[in-house]
N, C-alpha and C positions, 0 to 999 in steps of 0.2 A: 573439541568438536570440529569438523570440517566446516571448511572458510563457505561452501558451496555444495552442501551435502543432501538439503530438504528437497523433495519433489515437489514440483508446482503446476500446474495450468495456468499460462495467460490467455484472458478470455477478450477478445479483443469488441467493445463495446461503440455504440454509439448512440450521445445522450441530446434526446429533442428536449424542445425549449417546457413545453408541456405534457410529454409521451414519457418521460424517464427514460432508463435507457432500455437499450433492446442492443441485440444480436449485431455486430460491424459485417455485413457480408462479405466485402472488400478486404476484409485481413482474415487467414483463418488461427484458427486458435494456436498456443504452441504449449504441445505436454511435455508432461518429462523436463522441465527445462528445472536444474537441480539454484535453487537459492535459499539464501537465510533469512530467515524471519528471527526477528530483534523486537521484543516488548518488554517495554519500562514504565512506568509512572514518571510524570513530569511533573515541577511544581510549577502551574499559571496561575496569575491575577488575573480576577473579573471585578469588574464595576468601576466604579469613580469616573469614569467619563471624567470629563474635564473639571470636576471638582478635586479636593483635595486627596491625598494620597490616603486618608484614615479612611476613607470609604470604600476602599479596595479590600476582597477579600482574597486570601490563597488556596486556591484548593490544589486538591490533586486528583490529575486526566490523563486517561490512558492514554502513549505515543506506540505505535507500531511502524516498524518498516521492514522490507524485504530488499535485500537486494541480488541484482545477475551480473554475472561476467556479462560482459559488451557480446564475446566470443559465441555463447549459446544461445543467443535471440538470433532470429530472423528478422524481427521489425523492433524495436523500439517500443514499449508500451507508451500510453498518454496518460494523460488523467483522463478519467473515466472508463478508461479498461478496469477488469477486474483479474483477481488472480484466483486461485484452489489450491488449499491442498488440505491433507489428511493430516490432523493434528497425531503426532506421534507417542503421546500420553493417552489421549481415551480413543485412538481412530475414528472421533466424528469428524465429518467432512465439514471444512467451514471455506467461505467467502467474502472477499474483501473489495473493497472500491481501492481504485489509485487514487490520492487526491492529489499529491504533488509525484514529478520527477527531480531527481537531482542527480547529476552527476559528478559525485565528488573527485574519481581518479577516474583517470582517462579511458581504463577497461573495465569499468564496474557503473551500473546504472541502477541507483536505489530511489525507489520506490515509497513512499507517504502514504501508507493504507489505513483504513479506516473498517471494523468488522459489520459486512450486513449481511 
């Protein structure tokens, strides 16, 4: 598959403390902008707090991420932007939160999403 093949819209957001988010006027949106989206299952622990380790359970939680060449953004997403695009298996349209940025290599900017 291509490193940079999927279409996407970043949607560029901004999120009040009690309003959720709404529309960033100040950035406009960027279509077309070609990235990969990556989902896996991940095994995390929950529970045990600070008691002992037998209280922790494993489960398993959906990880998602996207990422862009550096090259074909105009701004930089945040957290709290969101992204689009058109799932290539049933063509529904779905929508994601950014929750984190990471920038592993210097021309690529991945993404932490999360599906709503």
């Amino acid at each position: 598959r291509q490193a940079f093949g999927e279409k996407a819209t970043v949607l560029p957001m901004r999120e009040g403390k009690m309003a959720g988010a709404s529309p960033d006027p100040e950035r406009e949106a960027q279509e077309d902008v070609s990235g990969r989206f990556d989902f896996a299952p991940e095994l995390e622990q929950m529970g045990g707090g600070r008691s002992s380790e037998s209280n922790r359970a494993n489960v398993i939680s959906p990880h998602a991420s996207v990422s862009f060449a550096l090259g074909d953004l105009t701004w930089i997403p945040k957290a709290g932007d969101q992204v689009e695009r058109q799932n290539p298996t049933t063509a529904d349209d779905e929508r994601y939160r950014i929750d984190r940025i990471l920038e592993p290599l210097p021309a690529v900017v991945l993404c932490v999403i999360s599906r709503i």
